[in-house]
C-alpha positions in Angstrom: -42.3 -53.0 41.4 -45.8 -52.0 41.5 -47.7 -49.2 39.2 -47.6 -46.9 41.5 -44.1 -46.9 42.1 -43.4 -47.6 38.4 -45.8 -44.4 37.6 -43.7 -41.8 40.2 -40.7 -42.8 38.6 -41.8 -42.0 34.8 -43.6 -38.7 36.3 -39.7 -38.0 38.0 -38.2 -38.6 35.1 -40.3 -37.1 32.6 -40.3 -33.6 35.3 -36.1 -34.1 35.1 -36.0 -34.4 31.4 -38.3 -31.1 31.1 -36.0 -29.4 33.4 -33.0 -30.3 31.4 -35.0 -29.4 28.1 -35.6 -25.9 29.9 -32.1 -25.6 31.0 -30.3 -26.7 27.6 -33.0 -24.2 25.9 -32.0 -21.0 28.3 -28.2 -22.4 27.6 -28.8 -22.4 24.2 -30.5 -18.8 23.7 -28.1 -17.5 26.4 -25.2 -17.9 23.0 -27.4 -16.3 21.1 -28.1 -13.1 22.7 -25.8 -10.0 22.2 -22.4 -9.6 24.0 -22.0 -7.1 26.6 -20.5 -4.9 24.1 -21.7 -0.8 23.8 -19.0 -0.3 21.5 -16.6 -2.1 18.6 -13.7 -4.5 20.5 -10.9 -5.9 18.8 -9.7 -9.1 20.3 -6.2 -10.7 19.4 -6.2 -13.6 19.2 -2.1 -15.3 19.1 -0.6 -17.8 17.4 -1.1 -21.4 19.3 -4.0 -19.6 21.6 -6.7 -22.1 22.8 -10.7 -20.9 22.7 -10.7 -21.6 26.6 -7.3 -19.2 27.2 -9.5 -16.6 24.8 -12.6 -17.4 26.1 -11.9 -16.8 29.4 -10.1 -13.6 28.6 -13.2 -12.6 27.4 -15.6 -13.3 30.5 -13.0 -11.9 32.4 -13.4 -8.8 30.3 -17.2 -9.0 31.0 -17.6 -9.0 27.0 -18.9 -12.9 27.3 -21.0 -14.3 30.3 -19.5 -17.7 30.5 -16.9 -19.0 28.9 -17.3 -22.7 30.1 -21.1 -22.7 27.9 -18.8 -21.1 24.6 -16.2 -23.5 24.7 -18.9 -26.5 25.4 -21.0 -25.4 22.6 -18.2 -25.4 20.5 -16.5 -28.4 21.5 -20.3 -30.5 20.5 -20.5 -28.3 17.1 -16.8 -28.9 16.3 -15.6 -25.3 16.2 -12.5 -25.3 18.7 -10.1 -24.7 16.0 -10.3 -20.7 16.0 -7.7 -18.9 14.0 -4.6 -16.4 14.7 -5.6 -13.1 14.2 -7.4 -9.9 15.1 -11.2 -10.0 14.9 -13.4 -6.7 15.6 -16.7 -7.4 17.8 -19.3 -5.6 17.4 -22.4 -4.5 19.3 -25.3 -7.0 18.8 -23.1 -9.6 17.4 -24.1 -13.4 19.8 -21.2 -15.5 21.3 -21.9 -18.2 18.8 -21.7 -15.4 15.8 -18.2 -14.3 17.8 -17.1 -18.2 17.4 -17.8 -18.4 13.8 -15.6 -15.2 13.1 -13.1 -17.0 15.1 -13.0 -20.1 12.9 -13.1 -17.8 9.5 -10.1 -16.2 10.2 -11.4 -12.9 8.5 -9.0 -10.7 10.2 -9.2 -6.8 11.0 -7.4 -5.6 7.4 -5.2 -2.7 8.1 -4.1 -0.1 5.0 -0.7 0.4 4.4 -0.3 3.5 1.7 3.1 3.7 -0.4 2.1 6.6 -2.0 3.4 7.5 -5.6 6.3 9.7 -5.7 7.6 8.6 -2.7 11.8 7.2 -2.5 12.2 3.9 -1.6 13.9 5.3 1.6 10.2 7.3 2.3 8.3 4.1 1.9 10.6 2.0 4.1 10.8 4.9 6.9 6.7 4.4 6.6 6.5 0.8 6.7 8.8 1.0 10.0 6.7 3.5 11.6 3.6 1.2 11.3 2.8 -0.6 14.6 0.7 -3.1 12.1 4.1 -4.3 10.2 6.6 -6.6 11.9 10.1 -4.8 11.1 12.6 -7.7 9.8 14.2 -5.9 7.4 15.0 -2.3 9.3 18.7 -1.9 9.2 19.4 -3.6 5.9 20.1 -1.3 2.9 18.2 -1.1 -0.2 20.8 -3.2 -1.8 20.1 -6.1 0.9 16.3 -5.8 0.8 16.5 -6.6 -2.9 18.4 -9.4 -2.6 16.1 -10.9 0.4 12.9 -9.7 -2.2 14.8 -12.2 -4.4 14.0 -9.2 -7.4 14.8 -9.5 -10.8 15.7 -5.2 -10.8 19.3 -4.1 -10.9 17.9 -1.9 -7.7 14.9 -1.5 -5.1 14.5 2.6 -6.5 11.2 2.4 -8.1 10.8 -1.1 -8.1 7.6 -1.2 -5.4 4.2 -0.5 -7.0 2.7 2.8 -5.1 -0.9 1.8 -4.1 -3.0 1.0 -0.8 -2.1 -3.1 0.4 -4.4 -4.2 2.9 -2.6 -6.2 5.8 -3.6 -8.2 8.6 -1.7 -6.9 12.1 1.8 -8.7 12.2 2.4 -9.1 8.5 6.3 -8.5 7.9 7.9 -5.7 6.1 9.2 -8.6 3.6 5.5 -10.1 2.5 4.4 -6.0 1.9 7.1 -5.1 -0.5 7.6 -8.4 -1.9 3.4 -7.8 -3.1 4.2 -4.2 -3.6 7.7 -5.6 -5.6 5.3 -8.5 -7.8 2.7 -5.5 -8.5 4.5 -3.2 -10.2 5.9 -6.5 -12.1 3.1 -7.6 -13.2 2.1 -3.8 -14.2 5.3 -3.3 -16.5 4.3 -6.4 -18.3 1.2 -5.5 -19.1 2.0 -2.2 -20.4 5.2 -2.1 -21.6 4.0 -4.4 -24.7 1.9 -1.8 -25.5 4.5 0.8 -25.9 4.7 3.4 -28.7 7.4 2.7 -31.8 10.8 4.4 -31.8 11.2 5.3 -28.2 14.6 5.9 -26.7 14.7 3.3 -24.1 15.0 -0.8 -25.0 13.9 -2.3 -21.9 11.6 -1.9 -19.3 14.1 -0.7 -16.7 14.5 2.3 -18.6 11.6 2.7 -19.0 10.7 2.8 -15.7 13.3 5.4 -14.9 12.0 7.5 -17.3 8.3 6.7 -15.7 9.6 7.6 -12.0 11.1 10.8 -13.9 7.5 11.9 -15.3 6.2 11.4 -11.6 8.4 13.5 -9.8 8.2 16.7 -12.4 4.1 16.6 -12.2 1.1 15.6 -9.9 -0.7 17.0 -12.9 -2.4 13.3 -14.3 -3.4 14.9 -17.8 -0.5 16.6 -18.7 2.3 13.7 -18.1 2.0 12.6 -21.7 2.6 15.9 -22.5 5.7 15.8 -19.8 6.8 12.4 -21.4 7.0 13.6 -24.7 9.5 16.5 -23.9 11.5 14.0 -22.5 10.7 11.5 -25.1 11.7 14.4 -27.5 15.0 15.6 -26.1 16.4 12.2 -25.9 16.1 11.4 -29.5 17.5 14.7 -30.8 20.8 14.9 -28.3 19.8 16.8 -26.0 20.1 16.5 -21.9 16.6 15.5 -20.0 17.8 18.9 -17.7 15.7 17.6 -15.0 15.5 19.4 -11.2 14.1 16.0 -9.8 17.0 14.0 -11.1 19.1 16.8 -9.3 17.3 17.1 -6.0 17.4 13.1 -5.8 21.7 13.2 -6.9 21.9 15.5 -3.9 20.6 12.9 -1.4 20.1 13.9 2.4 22.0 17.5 1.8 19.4 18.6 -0.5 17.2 21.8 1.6 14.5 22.8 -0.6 17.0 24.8 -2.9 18.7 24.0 -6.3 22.0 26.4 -6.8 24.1 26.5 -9.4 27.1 24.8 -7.6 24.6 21.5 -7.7 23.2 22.3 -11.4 27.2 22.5 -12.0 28.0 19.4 -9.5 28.5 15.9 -11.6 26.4 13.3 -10.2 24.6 9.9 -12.0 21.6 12.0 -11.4 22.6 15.4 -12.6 21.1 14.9 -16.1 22.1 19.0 -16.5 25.8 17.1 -16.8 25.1 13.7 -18.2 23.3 12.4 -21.6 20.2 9.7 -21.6 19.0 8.4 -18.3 20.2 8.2 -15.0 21.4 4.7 -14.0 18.0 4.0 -11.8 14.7 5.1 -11.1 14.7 8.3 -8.7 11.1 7.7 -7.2 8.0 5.3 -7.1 5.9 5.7 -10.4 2.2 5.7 -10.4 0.1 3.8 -13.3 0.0 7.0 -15.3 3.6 7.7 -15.0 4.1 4.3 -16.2 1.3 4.6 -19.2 2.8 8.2 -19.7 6.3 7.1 -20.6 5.7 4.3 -23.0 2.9 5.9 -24.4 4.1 10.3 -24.7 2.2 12.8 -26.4 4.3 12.5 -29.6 2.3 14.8 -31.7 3.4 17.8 -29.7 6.4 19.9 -30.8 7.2 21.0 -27.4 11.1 20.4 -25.9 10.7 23.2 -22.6 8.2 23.2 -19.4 8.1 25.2 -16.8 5.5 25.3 -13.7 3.1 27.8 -13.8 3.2 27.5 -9.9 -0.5 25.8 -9.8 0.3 22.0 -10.7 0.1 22.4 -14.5 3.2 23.6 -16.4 3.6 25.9 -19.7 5.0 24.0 -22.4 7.1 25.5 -25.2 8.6 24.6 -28.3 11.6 27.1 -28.1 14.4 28.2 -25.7 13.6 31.8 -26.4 10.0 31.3 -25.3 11.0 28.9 -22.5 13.0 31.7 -21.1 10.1 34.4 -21.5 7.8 31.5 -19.5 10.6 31.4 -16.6 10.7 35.2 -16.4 7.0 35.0 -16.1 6.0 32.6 -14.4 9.2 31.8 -11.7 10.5 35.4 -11.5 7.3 37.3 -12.0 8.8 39.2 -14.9 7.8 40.9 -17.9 4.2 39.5 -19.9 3.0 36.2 -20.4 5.0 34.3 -23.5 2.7 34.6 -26.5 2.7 31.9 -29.3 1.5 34.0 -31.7 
C-alpha cells in the first residue's frame, strides 16, 4: 500500500471520527436541553415498569424527543434501574436531569390532614375519600383495624395522632394510621412523665380520654389548662365531669345538632351527666395541647363551671349560682353579665 493510499485512508478516517465526535456531541447536548414541557407533568411511573416502556410513553407524549438516545445514555452511565413512583417534571428540567429523579425515587409527597377533634369514624371516612390512599381496610370496624394496627390501646377512639403525614400516591390506609397510631405513642410517652402530682387518672389511657375531652369542649389553645382543671377539679371532689361532648358522642349517628333533656336524662358510657369519673374511651382525636392540657391543668384556679361565651373562649366560674347567671347571659341572653365582685 502506497502513501498515497495509506494518506486517503487516515484523512477518511480522521473526517469519520470528527463526524462521529460531532454527532455524539449534538447527542449529548440534545439530553441536556429542556423537555418539551410549558407546564409541571407528573409521570407515574408503576411497580416493575422498564425506562424504555416509560421512556417511550414519554416521546410518545412529545414531553421527550427520543427515547432510544435516554435509555442509551442511561444504559452506558448505569442508570436503568428507575424507581416506582410519581415524579413531577418541570419546565426547564433536561432528560438526563428527568433520569436522575427517576433513579432517586423522590416521589410527588401528598398531605393527608387528620385534623384534631375529629372521631376516628371522621378520619377513616377521609382517609377513604383520598384518591392518594389505597383503601385495605374500608369495611372493617374500628375494633378490627386495631387489631390489624397490632395497637397496644384497648380501642382505635383517640388513639391516631391528629397532624399533617406526607404520603407518596398508593400508600395504604394501614401504613397512615399505623404512623399516625406510633405518633401519638410516642407523644404520650414523652409527656405523660411529665405529668402534675395528684391527678385523678393512673395511666395514660385515662389520661388520654380526659385529653380528647379538653379537645372537644374548646378550640380555644390558651384556655384548655384552664378547661382541664375544672375537670381535673370535679373529679377529685365527687362530682360528674357534666360534659355535652361526652353526650353528643354517647348519642352516636342520631345526634342532630341538639342536646334535650331526654339525652341529658338517657344513660349511656358517655353520658357523664349519669355516670361518675371517665367514660370508658377517648371520644375524639386530641391535639398536643389537649394532651399537655390534661396532665399538666391550671391547678391554681378555683373554678368547677364554664360556659361558652359564644366566641371560642368560655366564662369560668367558681360557683353554681354564678354558673347559672353566666348561662342566663351568655346562652339565653338574659339578665347582666355575672359579676365576681
Amino acid at each position: 500500500m502506497n502513501r498515497r493510499l495509506l494518506y486517503s485512508f487516515a484523512t477518511a478516517f480522521g473526517a469519520l471520527a470528527m463526524l462521529f465526535s460531532i454527532a455524539v456531541w449534538f447527542w449529548f447536548q440534545s439530553l441536556h436541553q429542556p423537555l418539551s414541557l410549558e407546564q409541571d407533568h407528573v409521570v407515574q411511573v408503576e411497580r416493575g415498569s422498564s425506562l424504555s416502556r416509560i421512556a417511550s410513553r414519554l416521546e410518545a407524549e412529545g414531553t421527550l424527543d427520543s427515547a432510544r438516545s435516554l435509555v442509551l445514555w442511561a444504559r452506558l452511565n448505569n442508570e436503568e434501574s428507575i424507581r416506582a413512583g410519581e415524579y413531577r417534571l418541570t419546565p426547564g428540567m433536561s432528560a438526563v436531569e428527568m433520569l436522575a429523579l427517576l433513579n432517586s425515587g423522590r416521589s410527588i409527597q401528598h398531605p393527608i390532614t387528620l385534623v384534631e377533634g375529629w372521631t376516628v369514624a371522621q378520619a377513616l371516612d377521609a382517609l377513604w375519600a383520598s384518591d392518594v390512599i389505597e383503601n385495605t381496610l374500608e369495611g372493617l370496624d374500628p375494633q378490627e383495624i386495631l387489631q390489624r394496627l397490632e395497637s397496644p390501646w384497648p380501642a382505635l377512639e383517640g388513639t391516631l395522632f391528629p397532624d399533617t403525614y406526607f404520603v407518596t400516591r398508593g400508600t395504604s390506609d394501614l401504613v397512615l394510621l399505623r404512623r399516625a397510631s406510633e405518633r401519638m405513642q410516642s407523644v404520650l410517652d414523652g409527656t405523660w412523665p411529665t405529668r402534675a402530682v395528684g391527678l385523678p387518672y393512673a395511666t395514660p389511657w385515662e389520661a388520654l380520654v380526659m385529653a380528647s375531652i379538653v379537645e372537644r369542649e374548646s378550640g380555644h389553645a390558651p384556655e384548655r389548662p384552664s378547661v382541664a382543671g375544672v375537670f381535673v377539679r370535679r373529679l377529685q371532689e365527687g362530682m360528674r365531669l357534666q360534659s355535652d361532648p361526652t353526650v353528643i358522642y354517647g348519642i352516636g349517628d342520631a345526634y342532630d345538632g341538639v342536646i334535650r333533656r331526654i339525652d341529658l336524662d338517657t344513660h349511656t358510657a358517655y353520658n357523664t351527666y349519669r355516670i361518675s369519673g371517665l367514660p370508658p374511651t377517648p371520644i375524639a382525636m386530641p391535639g398536643r395541647d389537649s394532651i399537655e392540657a390534661a396532665l399538666q391543668p391550671a391547678m391554681d384556679e378555683p373554678w368547677l363551671y364554664f360556659v361558652s361565651r359564644g366566641d371560642g373562649s368560655h366564662y369560668f366560674s367558681e360557683t353554681l349560682q354564678e354558673h347559672n347567671r353566666a348561662v342566663r347571659y351568655y346562652i339565653r341572653g338574659e339578665g347582666e353579665p355575672p359579676d365576681r365582685s
